[in-house]
N, C-alpha and C positions, 0 to 999 in steps of 0.2 A: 678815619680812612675806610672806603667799603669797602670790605674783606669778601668773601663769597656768600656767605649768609645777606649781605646787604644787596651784594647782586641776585642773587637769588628771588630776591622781593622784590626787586623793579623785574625778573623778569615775569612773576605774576601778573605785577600792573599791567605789562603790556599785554599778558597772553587772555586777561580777561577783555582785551579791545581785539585782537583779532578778528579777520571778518570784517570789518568795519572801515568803508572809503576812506581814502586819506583827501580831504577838504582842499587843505594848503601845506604847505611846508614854508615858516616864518624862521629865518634866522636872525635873530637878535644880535648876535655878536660873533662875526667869523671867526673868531681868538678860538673859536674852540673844534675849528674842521680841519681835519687831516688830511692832504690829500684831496681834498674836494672841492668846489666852488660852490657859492649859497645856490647859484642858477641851476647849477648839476642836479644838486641835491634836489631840489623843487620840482624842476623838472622831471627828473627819473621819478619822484616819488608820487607828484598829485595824481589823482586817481586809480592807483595801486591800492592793495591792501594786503594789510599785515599778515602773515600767517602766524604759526605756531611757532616761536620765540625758545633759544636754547643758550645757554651758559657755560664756557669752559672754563674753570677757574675764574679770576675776575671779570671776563669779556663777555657781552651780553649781543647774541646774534639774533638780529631781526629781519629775517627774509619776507618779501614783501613782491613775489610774484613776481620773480626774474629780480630784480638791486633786492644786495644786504645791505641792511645799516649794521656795520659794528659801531658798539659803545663799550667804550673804555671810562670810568668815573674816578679813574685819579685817586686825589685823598680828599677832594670835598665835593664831588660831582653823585647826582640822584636823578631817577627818573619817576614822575607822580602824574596823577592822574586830577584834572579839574574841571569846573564847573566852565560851559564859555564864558560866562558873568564873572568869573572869579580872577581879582587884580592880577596882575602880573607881579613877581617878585623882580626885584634888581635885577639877581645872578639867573635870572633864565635867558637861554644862549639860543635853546631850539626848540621852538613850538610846530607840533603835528596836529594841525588841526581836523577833528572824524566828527563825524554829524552830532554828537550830543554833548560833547568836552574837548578837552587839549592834552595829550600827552607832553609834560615837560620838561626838559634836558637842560634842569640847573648845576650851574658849577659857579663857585666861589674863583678858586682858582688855578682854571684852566688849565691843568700839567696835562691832562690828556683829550679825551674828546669825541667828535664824532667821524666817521669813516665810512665810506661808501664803496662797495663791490658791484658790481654791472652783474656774478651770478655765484651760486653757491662754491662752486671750484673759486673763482678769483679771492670768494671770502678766507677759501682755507690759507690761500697759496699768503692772503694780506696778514692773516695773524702771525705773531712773533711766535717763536718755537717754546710752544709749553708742554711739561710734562704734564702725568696724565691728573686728572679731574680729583681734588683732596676727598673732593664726597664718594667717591666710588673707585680709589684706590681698594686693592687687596691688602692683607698683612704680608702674603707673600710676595708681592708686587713694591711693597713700604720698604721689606727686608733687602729685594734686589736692588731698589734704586739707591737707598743709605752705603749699601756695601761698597759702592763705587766714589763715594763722595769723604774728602778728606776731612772738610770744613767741620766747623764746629758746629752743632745741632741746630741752632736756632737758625742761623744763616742757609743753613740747605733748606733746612723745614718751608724758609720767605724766599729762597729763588723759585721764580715761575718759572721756571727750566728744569727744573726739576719736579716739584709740586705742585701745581697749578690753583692756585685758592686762597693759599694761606698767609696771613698778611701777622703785622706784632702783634696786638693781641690775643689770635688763637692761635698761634707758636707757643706765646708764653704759657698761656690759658691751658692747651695741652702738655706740654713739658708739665707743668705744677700739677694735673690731674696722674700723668702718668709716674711720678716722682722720680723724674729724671733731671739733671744739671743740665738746661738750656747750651752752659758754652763744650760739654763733653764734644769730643770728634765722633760724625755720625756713621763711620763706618766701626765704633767700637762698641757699638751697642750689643749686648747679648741677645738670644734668645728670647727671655724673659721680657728682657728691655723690651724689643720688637715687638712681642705680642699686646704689652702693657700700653704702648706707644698707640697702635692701632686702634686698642679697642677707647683708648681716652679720644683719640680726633673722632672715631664715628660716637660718642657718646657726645662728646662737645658740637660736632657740626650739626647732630642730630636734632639740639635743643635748637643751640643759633639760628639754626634753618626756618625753625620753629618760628621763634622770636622775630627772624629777616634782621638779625643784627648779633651784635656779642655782647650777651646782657649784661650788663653791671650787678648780677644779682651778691648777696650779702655773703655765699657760700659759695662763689667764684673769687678767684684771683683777678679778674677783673674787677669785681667791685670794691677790693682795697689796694690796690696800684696805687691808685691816685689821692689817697687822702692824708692828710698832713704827717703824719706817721704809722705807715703801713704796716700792718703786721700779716701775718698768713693768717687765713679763715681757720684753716684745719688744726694749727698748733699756737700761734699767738706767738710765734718769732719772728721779729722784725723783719721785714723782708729786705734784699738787698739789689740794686740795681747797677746796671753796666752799661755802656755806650758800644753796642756791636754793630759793626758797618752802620756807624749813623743812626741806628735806632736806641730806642732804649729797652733794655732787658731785664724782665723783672722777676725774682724767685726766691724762693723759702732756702735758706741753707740748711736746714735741719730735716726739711722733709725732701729735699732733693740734694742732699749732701753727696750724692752720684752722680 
């Protein structure tokens, strides 16, 4: 699923086309417009051009000289950058065509999509209500929003009403860096907690952002999640997993025994 790290990197792709006429606007498969009709979309958009492209948590805003495009990518949705010569895949839904390639808005399956604002105000007024930005939260800002919230850690950490970014595997990813219990209530965290907390998302989103993804690497909690019997990177105890709101939730009992 893109988490903000993956948004992050389509919104590179696109800020490296900025400037750049928009050709055509190709909708492949309306399954995946919000709110908008293929005609609209085309219409508003041919011969505009992109400007400089901004990200709130997972939402990736592309203002385009009076219409936004918001993009929402779901849990299997990307936006890439290709050659005109270059196939088309299946699950490509929206193609922007600019004088020397196609910017492409593939999704598998379509939970979310694309959305169209007539001007910057109508964009703010279209987004759903998220709290502030996981990359450029404060500690002190972490500490006020936790304090208010009853739920259990991992679940506030993946509301985008609360945090805006953070998707299940940097929750977990972070909880295991900070050596915090994922299901603890997030208004009980301590001092320590709070500051521990803070400094593992800016150390984890730091890399991620890096990467444009949540890397699998061998000394992350990501990269043994998923293997036939997971243990923690840092101590070699089995790791143990939980079903919270529908997800699954994954940690060290020995090294986040708190």
């Amino acid at each position: 699923m893109p988490e903000l790290p993956d948004v992050e990197g389509f919104r590179r792709v696109l800020a490296e086309h900025t400037g750049e006429p928009i050709a055509s606007v190709s909708v492949l498969d309306p399954g995946v417009l919000r709110g908008v009709t293929a005609r609209r979309l085309s219409t508003s958009l041919r011969g505009h051009r992109f400007e400089e492209p901004h990200r709130h948590g997972k939402w990736l805003l592309a203002p385009a000289h009076g219409p936004v495009v918001l993009l929402h990518f779901g849990m299997t949705g990307s936006l890439t950058w290709h050659p005109l010569d270059d196939p088309r895949h299946r699950h490509d839904r929206v193609i922007w065509r600019l004088p020397e390639g196609e910017l492409r808005f593939r999704d598998m399956r379509k939970l979310q999509g694309v959305h169209l604002a007539a001007n910057s105000q109508e964009a703010d007024e279209a987004l759903p209500t998220l709290g502030p930005d996981a990359l450029n939260i404060s500690r002190d800002g972490l500490a006020a929003t936790l304090a208010h919230h009853r739920g259990r850690l991992k679940t506030t950490l993946t509301d985008q009403t609360v945090i805006a970014g953070l998707g299940n595997l940097l929750a977990d990813e972070i909880c295991w860096r900070a050596r915090i219990n994922p299901l603890r209530p997030a208004r009980d965290l301590t001092a320590p907690d709070l500051t521990a907390l803070h400094r593992a998302m800016h150390r984890v989103l730091r890399d991620s952002v890096k990467a444009e993804r949540v890397p699998p690497r061998e000394t992350w909690l990501t990269g043994a999640r998923d293997t036939q019997a997971p243990t923690c990177p840092r101590c070699g105890t089995p790791l143990e997993s939980h079903r919270l709101s529908g997800r699954r939730t994954v940690w060290c009992p020995t090294c986040q025994a708190n």
